[in-house]
C-alpha positions as CSV (number, residue, x, y, z in Angstrom):
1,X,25.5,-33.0,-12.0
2,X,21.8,-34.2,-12.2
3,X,20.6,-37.5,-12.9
4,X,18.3,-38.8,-16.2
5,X,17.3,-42.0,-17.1
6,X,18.2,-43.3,-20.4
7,X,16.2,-45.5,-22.9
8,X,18.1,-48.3,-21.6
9,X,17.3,-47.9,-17.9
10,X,20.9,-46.6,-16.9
11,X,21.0,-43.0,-15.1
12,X,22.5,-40.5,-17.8
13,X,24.5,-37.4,-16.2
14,X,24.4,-33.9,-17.3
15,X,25.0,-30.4,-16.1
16,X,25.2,-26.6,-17.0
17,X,28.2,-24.5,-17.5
18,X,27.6,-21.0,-16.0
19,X,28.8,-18.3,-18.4
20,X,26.7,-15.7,-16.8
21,X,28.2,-12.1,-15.7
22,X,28.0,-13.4,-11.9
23,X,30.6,-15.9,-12.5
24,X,33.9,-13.7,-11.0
25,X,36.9,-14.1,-9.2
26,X,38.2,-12.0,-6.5
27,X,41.4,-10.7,-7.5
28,X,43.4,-8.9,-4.4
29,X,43.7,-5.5,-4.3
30,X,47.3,-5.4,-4.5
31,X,47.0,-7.4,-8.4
32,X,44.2,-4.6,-9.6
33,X,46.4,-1.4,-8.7
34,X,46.9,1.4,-11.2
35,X,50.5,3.3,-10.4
36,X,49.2,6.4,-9.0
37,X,46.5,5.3,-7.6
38,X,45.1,4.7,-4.6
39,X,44.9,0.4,-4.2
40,X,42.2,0.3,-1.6
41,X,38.9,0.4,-3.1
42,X,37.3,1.3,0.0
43,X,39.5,4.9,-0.1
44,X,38.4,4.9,-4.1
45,X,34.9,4.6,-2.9
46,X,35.2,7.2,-0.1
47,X,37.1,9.4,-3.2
48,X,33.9,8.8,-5.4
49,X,31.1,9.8,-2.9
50,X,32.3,12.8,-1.3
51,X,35.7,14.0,-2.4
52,X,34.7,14.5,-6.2
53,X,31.6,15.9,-5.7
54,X,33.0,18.6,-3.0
55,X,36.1,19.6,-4.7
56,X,36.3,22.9,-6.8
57,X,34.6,22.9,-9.5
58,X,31.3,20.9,-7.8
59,X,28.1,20.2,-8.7
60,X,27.0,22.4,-6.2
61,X,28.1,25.4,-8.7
62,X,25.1,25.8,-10.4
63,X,22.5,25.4,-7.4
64,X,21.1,28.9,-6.5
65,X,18.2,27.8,-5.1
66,X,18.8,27.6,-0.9
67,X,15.9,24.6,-0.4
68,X,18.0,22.5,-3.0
69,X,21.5,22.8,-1.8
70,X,20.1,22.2,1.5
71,X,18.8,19.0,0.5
72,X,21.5,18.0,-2.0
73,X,24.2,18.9,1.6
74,X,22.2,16.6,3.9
75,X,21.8,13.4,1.7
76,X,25.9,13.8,0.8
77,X,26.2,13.6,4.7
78,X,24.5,11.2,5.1
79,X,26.1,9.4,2.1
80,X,29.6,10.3,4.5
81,X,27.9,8.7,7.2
82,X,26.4,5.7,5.7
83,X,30.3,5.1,4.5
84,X,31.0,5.1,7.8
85,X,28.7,2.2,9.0
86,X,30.1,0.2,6.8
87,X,33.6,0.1,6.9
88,X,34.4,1.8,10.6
89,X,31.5,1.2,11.9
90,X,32.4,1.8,15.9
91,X,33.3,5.0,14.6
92,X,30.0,5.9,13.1
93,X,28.4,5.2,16.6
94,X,30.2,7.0,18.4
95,X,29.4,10.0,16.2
96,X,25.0,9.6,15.9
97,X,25.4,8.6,20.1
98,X,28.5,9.4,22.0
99,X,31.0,12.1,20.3
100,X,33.1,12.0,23.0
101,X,34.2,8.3,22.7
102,X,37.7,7.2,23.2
103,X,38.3,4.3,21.4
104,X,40.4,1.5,22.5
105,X,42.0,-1.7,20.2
106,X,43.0,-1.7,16.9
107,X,44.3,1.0,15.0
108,X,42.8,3.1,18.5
109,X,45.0,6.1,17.5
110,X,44.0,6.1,14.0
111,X,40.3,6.2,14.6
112,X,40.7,8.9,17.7
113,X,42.8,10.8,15.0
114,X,39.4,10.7,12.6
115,X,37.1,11.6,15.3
116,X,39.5,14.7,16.1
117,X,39.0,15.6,12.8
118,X,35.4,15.6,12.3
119,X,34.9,17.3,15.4
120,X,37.4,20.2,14.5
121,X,36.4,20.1,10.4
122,X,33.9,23.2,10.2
123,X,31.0,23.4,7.5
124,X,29.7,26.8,5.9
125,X,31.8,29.2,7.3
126,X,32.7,27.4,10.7
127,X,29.2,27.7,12.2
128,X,28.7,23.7,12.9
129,X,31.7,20.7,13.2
130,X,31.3,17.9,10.6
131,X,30.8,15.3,13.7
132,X,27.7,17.0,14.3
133,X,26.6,16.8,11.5
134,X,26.9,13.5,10.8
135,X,25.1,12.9,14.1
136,X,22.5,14.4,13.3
137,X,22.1,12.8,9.5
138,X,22.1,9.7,11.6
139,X,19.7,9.8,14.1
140,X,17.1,11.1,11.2
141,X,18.5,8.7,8.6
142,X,14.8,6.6,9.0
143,X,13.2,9.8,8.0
144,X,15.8,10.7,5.5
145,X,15.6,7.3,4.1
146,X,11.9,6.5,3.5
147,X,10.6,6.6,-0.1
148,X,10.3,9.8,-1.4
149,X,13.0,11.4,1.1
150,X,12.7,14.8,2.6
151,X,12.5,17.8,0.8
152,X,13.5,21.4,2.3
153,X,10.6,21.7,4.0
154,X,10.9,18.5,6.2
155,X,14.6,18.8,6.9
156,X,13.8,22.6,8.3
157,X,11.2,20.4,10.4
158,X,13.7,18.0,11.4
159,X,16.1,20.6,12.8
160,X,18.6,21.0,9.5
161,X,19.4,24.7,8.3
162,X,21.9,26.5,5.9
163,X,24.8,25.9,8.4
164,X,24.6,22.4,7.3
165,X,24.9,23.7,3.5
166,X,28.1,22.1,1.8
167,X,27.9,26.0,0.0
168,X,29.2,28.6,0.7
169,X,28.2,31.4,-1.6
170,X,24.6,30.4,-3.7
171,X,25.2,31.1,-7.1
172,X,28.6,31.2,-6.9
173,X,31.7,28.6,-7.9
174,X,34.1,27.3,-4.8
175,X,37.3,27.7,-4.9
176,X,38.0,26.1,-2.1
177,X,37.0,22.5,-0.6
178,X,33.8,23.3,1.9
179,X,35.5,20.8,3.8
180,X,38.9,19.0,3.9
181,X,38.5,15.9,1.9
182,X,42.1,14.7,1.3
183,X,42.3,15.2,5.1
184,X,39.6,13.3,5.7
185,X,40.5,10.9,3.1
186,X,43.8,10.4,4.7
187,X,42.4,9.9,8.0
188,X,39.9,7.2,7.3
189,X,42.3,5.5,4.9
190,X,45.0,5.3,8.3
191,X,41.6,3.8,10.0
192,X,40.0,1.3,7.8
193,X,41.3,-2.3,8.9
194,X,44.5,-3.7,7.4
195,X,42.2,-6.5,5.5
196,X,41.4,-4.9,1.9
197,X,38.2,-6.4,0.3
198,X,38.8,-8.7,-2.7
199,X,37.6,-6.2,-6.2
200,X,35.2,-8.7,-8.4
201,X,35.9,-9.2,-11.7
202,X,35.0,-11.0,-14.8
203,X,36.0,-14.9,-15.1
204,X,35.3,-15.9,-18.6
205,X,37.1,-14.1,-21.6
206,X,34.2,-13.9,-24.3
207,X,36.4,-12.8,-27.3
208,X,35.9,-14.5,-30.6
209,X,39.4,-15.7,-30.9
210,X,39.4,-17.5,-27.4
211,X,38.7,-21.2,-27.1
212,X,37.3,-24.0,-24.5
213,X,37.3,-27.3,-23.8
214,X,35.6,-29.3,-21.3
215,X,35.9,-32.9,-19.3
216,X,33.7,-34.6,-16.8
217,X,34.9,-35.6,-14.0
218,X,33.3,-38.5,-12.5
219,X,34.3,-39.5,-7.8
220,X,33.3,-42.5,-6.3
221,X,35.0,-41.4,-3.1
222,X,33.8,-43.8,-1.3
223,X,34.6,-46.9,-3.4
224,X,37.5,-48.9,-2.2
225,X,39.8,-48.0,-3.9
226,X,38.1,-45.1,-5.0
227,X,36.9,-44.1,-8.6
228,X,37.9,-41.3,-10.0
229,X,37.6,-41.5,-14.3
230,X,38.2,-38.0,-16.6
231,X,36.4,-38.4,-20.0
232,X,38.1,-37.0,-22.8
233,X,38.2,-33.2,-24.0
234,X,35.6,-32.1,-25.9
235,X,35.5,-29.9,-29.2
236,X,37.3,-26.4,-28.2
237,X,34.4,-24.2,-28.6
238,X,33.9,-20.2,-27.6
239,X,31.5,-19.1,-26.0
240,X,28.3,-16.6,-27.4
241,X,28.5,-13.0,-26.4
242,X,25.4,-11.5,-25.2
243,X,24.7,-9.4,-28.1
244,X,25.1,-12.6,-30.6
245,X,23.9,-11.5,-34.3
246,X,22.8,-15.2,-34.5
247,X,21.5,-15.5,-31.5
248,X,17.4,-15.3,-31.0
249,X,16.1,-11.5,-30.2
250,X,16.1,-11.5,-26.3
251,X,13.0,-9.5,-25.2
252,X,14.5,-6.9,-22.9
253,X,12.2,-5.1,-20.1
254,X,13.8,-1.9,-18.0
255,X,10.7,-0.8,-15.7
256,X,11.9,3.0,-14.8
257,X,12.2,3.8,-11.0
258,X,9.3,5.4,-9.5
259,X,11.1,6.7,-6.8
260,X,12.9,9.5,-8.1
261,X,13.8,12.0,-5.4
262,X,16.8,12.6,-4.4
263,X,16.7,10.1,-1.4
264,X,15.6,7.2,-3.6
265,X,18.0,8.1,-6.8
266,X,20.9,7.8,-3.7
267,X,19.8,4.4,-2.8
268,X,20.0,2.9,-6.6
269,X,22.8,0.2,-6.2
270,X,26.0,1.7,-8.6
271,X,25.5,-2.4,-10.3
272,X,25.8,-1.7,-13.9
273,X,29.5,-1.7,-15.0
274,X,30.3,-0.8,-18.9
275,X,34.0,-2.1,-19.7
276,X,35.3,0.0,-22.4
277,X,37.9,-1.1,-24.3
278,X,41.1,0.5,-25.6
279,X,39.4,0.0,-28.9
280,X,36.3,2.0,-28.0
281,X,38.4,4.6,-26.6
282,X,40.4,5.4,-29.7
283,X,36.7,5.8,-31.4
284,X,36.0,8.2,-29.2
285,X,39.0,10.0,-30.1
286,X,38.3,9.4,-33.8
287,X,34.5,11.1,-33.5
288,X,35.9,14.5,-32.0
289,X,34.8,16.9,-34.4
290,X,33.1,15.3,-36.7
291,X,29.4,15.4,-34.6
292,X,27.7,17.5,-37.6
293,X,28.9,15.0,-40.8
294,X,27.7,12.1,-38.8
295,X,24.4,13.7,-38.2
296,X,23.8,15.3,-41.3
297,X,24.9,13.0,-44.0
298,X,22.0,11.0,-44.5
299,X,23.2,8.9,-47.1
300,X,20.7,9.6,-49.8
301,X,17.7,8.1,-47.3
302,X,15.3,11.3,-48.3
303,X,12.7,10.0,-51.0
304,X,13.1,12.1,-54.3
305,X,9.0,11.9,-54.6
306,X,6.2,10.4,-53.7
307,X,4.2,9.6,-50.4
308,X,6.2,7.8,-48.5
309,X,7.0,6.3,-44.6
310,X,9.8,5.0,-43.4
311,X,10.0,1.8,-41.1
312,X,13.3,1.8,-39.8
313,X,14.9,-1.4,-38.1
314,X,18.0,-0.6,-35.8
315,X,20.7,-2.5,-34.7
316,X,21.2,-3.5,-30.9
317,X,24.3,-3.5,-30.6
318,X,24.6,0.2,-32.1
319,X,22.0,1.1,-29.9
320,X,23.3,-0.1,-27.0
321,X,26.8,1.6,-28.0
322,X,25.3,5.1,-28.9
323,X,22.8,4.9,-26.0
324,X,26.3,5.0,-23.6
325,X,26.9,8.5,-25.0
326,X,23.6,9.4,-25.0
327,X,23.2,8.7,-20.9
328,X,26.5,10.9,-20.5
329,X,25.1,13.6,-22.6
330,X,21.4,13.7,-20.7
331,X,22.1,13.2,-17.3
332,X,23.9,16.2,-17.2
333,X,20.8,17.5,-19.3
334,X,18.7,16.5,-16.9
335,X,20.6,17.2,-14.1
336,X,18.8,20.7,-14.0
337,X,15.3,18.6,-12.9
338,X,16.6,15.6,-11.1
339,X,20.2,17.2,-9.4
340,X,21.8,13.2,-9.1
341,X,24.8,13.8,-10.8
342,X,26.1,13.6,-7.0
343,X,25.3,9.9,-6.8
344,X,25.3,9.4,-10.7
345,X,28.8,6.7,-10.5
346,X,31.6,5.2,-8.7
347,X,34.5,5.1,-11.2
348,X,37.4,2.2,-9.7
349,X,40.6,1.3,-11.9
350,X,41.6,-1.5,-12.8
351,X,44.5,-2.5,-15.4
352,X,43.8,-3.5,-18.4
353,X,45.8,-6.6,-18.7
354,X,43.5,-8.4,-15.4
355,X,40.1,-7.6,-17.8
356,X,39.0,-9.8,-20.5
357,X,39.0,-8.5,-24.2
């Protein structure tokens, strides 16, 4: 608490209550599994990066251009790689310096099981191993990672060709995984360390109907005996959502990324989370269908006469709900100019009953 002094020349106490999104618990692993699903978010994340986008049908469907799937291949790698560092991180030397490590400790045998398998996991019609690949993505990850990236031209400089395309046929679906990724998944799940990561999420329930109270506590620790005095309970109270009606406008301010290449849309922190409910979930259901009323019944707006403007005034928080399904619809809109529907989320389950609202 902080300090002010009163009128009367005594020191009056006060303090803030943090409502803010940061304030989170960390709930284990074991209390945020779905059934049928994997619990470890690590082997959801490893799921996210490079099992979705590589299984039948992928993103890489569309791509007939050579220059483009070689540059969408190598940044996936190096996404692979990057994974790597983080959670097995002997293992991802071993593979950008010494390939032929043997490694010794814990779960040894898991982790010379992985490295088998990267070494014996073909790309592109078996013409280079996965290992080396991901060797090579990192010893050129500084290039790869400056602002701007690399585009085909720069990663035929830097020694990558089509055998490092995660494609096999331009132009044409897969039917098959380029590579194994529930092998691999498998395999670096057996290796990751027995400690699971905490999953953050959300402390304070914001729902109307839910109430507060709150009491000071006031130590003297030190004070023989010492002093310790609880005030009484305040009012219950709730607390204000962020899209208050009553609440003042808040100015909001989104500058746009000016790095938009490939290598600097893979870099963007996944660190905007939408929770949607149950209840917006059966709306969705609800609008199915009925696209064309909901655009086309205007409700009379049209003047019958007249020279006339309009001034409309919108709601935020129907903006902010219709822009969701907007994003969904333009990214893959715009997916044709930018290609980042590879790094575009990172979807993790969580039950229901362990979010608030």
């Amino acid at each position: 608490m902080m300090t002010a002094p009163a009128a009367d020349g005594r020191d009056l106490f006060f303090g803030y209550l943090p409502v803010a999104s940061r304030e989170t618990y960390a709930a284990a692993p074991a209390d945020v599994a779905v059934p049928g699903e994997v619990s470890d978010p690590r082997v959801q994340e490893l799921g996210s990066r490079v099992g979705d986008p590589l299984t039948p049908p992928t993103v890489l469907d569309t791509v007939t251009d050579a220059g483009l799937v070689l540059t969408l291949s190598v940044y996936l790698l190096l996404d692979l790689w990057e994974y790597l560092d983080r959670n097995l991180p002997d293992v991802a030397a071993a593979l950008e310096s010494a390939p032929a490590t043997v490694f010794k400790g814990d779960k040894a045998a898991e982790k010379n099981a992985l490295m088998q398998f990267l070494k014996t996991e073909k790309l592109n019609d078996e013409k280079i191993a996965l290992a080396t690949a991901l060797g090579k993505v990192a010893q050129t990850r500084a290039t790869l990672n400056q602002p701007e990236g690399a585009d085909a031209g720069e990663l035929a400089a830097l020694g990558f060709n089509s055998d490092y395309h995660l494609k096999e046929d331009l132009g044409k679906p897969a039917t098959t995984p380029i590579i194994d990724t529930q092998t691999l998944q498998n395999r670096v799940a057996a290796a990751l360390s027995a400690e699971v990561p905490p999953v953050e999420l959300p402390k304070i329930d914001t729902q109307s109907d839910v109430r507060y109270v709150l009491r000071c506590v006031y130590e003297r620790p030190q004070c023989d005996p010492p002093v310790r005095v609880v005030s009484q309970a305040t009012q219950p109270f709730t607390l204000a959502p962020f899209f208050d009606p009553d609440a003042p406008g808040r100015p909001v301010r989104i500058p746009l990324p000016t790095d938009v290449s490939i290598a600097g849309m893979r870099k963007f922190k996944k660190n905007v989370s939408f929770l949607l409910s149950d209840g917006m979930r059966k709306k969705m259901e609800s609008i199915a269908g009925k696209e064309k009323d909901l655009i086309t019944n205007g409700g009379g707006l049209t003047p019958t006469g007249g020279d006339f403007a309009f001034i409309c005034s919108f709601s935020i928080q129907i903006i902010f709900t219709v822009a969701f399904f907007l994003l969904l619809m333009f990214v893959v809109i715009l997916n044709i100019v930018f290609q980042w529907l590879l790094w575009f989320k990172i979807c993790l389950p969580i039950p229901k009953k362990l979010l608030p609202g």
